[in-house]
N, C-alpha and C positions, 0 to 999 in steps of 0.2 A: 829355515830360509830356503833351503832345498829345494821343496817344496812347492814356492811360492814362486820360484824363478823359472820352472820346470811347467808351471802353467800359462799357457798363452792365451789365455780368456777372463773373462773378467770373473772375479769371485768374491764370494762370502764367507765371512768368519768358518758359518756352517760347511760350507761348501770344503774351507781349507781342514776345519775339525775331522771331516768325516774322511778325507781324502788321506791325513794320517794316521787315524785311527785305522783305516785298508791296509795301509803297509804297519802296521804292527808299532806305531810309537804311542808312546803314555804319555798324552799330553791331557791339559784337562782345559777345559773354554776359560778358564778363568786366565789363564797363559797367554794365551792367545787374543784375550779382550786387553792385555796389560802390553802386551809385545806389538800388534800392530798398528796401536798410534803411535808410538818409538819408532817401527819402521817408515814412517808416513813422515814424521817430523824431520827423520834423517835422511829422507827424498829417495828414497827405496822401494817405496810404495805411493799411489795417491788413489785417491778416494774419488768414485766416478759416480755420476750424476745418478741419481737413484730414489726413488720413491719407498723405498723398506727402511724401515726403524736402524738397523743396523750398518746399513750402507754395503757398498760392493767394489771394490779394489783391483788393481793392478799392477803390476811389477814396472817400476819406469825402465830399467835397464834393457835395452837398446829397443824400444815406446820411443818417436821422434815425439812432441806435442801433436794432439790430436782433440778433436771436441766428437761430440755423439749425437746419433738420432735413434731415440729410444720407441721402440711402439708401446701403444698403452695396451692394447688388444692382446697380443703375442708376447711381448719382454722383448721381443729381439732390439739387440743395438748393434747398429752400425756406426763404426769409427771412421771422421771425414778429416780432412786437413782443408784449410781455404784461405790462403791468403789476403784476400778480400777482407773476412772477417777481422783477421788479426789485425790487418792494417785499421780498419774501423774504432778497433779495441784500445791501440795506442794511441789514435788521433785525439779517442774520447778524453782519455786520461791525460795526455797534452793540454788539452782546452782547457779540464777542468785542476791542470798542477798536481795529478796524483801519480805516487810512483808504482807503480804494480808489482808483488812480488811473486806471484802465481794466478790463475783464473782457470776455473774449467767453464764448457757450456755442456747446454745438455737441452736438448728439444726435441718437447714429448710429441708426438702424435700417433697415426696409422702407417704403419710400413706399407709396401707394394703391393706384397703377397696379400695383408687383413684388407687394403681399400677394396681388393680383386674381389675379394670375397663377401665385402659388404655389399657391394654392386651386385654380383652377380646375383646375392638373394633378393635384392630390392628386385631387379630385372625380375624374378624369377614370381615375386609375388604380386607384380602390377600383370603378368602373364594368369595370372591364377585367376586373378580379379578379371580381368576381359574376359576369359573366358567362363567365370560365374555370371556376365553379364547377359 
């Protein structure tokens, strides 16, 4: 649990196997696929929006709520807070009589840096093109 508190980024089983297998603990994945839903249930950990088979994690303790925008390009996530949204979240659940007891969001697209990059190659090959013209 050490660990997993001591990391301030989001991770993976893999990520946390390999990370104590460096400092010299005998742990074995099967441990660790057994102990991280127990920490997840017992609101220790929660499970962030994610496109891999096994999903990717983060310690809630002192994590205010927060939702993510994941690039599909890169992996990079950026963690946002929006009050806007939440307020949205509960009006819905209002309307429709439900009680909420958790929700993440998670919305996938291009970050800054990949859209830059996509552009600039487009720019770069409609330059290409006029000047084979």
């Amino acid at each position: 649990m050490k660990e997993i508190f001591a990391t301030h980024s989001h991770f993976s089983m893999d990520d946390l196997f390999v990370a104590l297998r460096l400092k010299g603990k005998r742990i074995s994945k099967t441990t660790l696929y057994r102990n991280l839903p127990l920490m997840q249930d017992s609101g220790l950990v929660r499970r962030v929006p994610d496109d891999s088979l096994n999903g990717r994690f983060e310690h809630v303790l002192g994590h205010p709520h927060h939702d993510h925008l994941i690039c599909i390009q890169c992996g990079r996530e950026i963690e946002f807070a929006c009050n806007m949204i939440e307020q949205a979240q509960e009006a819905t659940c209002r309307r429709y009589g439900f009680e909420p007891v958790h929700h993440r969001l998670g919305i996938w697209g291009y970050c800054r840096d990949c859209r830059r990059k996509k552009k600039d190659k487009l720019s770069a090959r409609r330059k290409h093109r006029m000047r084979r013209s």
